[in-house]
N, C-alpha and C positions, 0 to 999 in steps of 0.2 A: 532608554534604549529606543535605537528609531526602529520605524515599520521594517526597512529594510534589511536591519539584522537579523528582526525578528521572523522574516522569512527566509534568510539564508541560514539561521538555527535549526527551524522546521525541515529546511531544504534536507542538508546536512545528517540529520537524526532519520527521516525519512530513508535518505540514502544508504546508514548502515542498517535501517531495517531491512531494506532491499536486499544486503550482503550478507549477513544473515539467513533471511527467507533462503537466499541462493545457496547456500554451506547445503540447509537441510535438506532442500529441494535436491542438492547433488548428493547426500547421503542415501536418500530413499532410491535417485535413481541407479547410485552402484550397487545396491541392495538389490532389485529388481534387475538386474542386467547379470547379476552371478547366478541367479534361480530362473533365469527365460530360456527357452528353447530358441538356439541360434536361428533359426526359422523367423520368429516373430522380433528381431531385434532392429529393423527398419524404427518401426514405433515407439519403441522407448529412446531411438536416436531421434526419432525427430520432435519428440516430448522435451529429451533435454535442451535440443539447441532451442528451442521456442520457451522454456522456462529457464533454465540455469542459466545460462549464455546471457538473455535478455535483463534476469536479475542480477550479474553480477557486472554487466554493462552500466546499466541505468544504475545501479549503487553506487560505481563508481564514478558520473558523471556529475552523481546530487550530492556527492562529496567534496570530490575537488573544483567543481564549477558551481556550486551555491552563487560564490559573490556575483559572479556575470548573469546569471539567474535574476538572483534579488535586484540587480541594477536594473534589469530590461522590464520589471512590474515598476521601480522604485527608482525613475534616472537622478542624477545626481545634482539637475537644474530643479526639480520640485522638494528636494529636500532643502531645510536650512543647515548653516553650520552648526549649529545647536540640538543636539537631537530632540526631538517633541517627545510628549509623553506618548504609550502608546494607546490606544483605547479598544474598544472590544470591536468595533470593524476594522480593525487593523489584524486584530488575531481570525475576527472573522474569515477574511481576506486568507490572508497565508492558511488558517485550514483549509479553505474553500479550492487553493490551489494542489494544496499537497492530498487533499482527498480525490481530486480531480485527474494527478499525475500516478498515484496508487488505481485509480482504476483503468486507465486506459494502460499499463501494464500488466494488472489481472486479466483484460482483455488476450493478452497471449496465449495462455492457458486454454481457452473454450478453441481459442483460433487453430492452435497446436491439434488438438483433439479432432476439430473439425476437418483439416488436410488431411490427416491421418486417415480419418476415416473413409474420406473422398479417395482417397488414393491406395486404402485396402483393397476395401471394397468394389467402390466407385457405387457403391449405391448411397442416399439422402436416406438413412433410418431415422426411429423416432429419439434416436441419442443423437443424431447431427443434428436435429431439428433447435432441440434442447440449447446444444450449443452456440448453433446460430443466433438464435434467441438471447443467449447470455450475452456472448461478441458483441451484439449489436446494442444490447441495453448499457453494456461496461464502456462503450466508446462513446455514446449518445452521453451519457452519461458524464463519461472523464472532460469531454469536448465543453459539456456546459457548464462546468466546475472549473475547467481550467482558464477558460475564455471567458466565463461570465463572473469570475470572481469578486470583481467590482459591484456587480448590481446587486448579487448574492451579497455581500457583506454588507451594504448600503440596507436592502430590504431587512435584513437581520440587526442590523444597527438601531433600526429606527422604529421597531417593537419596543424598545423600553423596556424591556424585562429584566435585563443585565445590571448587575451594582456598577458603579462606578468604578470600583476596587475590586482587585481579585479577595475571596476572603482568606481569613490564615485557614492552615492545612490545618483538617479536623484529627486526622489517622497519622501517625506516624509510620515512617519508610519501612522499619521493626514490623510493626504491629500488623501492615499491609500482608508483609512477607512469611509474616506467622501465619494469618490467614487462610491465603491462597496455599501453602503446605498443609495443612489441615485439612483444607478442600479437597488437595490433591489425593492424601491418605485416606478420605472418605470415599473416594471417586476410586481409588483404588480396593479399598474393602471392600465396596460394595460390585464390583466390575468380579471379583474373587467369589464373594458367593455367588452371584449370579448364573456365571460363567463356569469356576470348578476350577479346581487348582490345574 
C-alpha cells in the first residue's frame, strides 16, 4: 500500500467521522431549539451554523476529495509505479495531517461561542477569554500539524522506538466490544446510584 492511499484512507475515515460528529451535533441542537425561549434562539442558530454546517461540509469534502488531497502531500512524479512498503513516518505523516485538520475544525466550536458572546453581550467575560485561549491554541496547533507534517513524522521516525512491523491484533473486534458495553453498564449503574433513579 503506498503512503498516498494510506492518507486518502485516513482522509476518507476522518471525513465520516466528521459526518457523524455532525448527525449528533444536529440532534443535540434540535433538542435545545424545541426547549429555548424564542428570545435566545440567535445563539443556538449561530452555534449550529459554526458546528453542524462546518461538520457536514468538511465530512463531505474528506470523503469525496481524499484522492486530490492525498496527491497534493503525495504528487504522482515522487511516487514509483510500484507501490513501496509503507513505514511508520508514513503513518506518522497522515496522522500528523488528519490530527492537524481535526483540530483546526474543533477550532469552530470555541470560535462560534466566542461571536456569540461578543455579539450578546458585547462584553470579553472570563468564558470568552477561555475560548479565545482554546481558538487560538486549536489553530496554532492544527497549523503546525497540518503544515509541519513532514518534519513531525521525520523527528518521530527517527526515535527508533517503533517495530518494523505492526504487531498482530492482541484483542479481538468481539472481545473489544464486549468490553466497552460492560464499561458502558458500569458507568451506567453507578451514574444510577449516584444520582437516583
Amino acid at each position: 500500500m503506498s503512503p498516498r492511499l494510506v492518507l486518502e484512507i485516513a482522509l476518507r475515515v476522518m471525513g465520516l467521522w466528521f459526518f457523524f460528529t455532525g448527525i449528533s451535533t444536529l440532534t443535540t441542537t434540535v433538542s435545545v431549539l424545541l426547549w429555548t425561549p424564542s428570545g435566545s434562539m440567535r445563539s443556538i442558530w449561530l452555534y449550529f451554523v459554526a458546528t453542524v454546517v462546518v461538520q457536514f461540509l468538511l465530512g463531505g469534502v474528506l470523503v469525496f476529495c481524499a484522492p486530490a488531497i492525498a496527491a497534493w502531500f503525495y504528487p504522482a512524479g515522487n511516487e514509483s509505479d510500484s507501490p513501496r512498503a509503507v513505514g511508520p513516518g508514513d503513518l506518522y505523516r497522515a496522522a500528523c495531517f488528519v490530527l492537524g485538520a481535526y483540530l483546526l475544525v474543533a477550532a469552530s466550536q470555541p470560535a462560534g461561542r466566542l461571536l456569540d458572546a461578543v455579539n450578546s453581550s458585547g462584553a470579553f467575560g472570563p468564558s470568552a477569554a477561555g475560548d479565545a485561549v482554546t481558538l487560538i491554541v486549536h489553530v496554532a496547533a492544527g497549523l503546525l500539524l497540518v503544515f509541519g507534517s513532514r518534519r513531525i513524522a521525520d523527528l518521530l521516525a527517527n526515535l527508533r522506538y517503533d517495530p518494523s512491523t505492526i504487531p498482530n491484533q492482541q484483542l479481538s473486534l468481539a472481545m473489544l466490544l464486549i468490553l466497552i458495553v460492560l464499561v458502558a453498564v458500569a458507568l451506567g449503574v453507578f451514574r444510577m446510584i449516584s444520582v437516583g433513579p
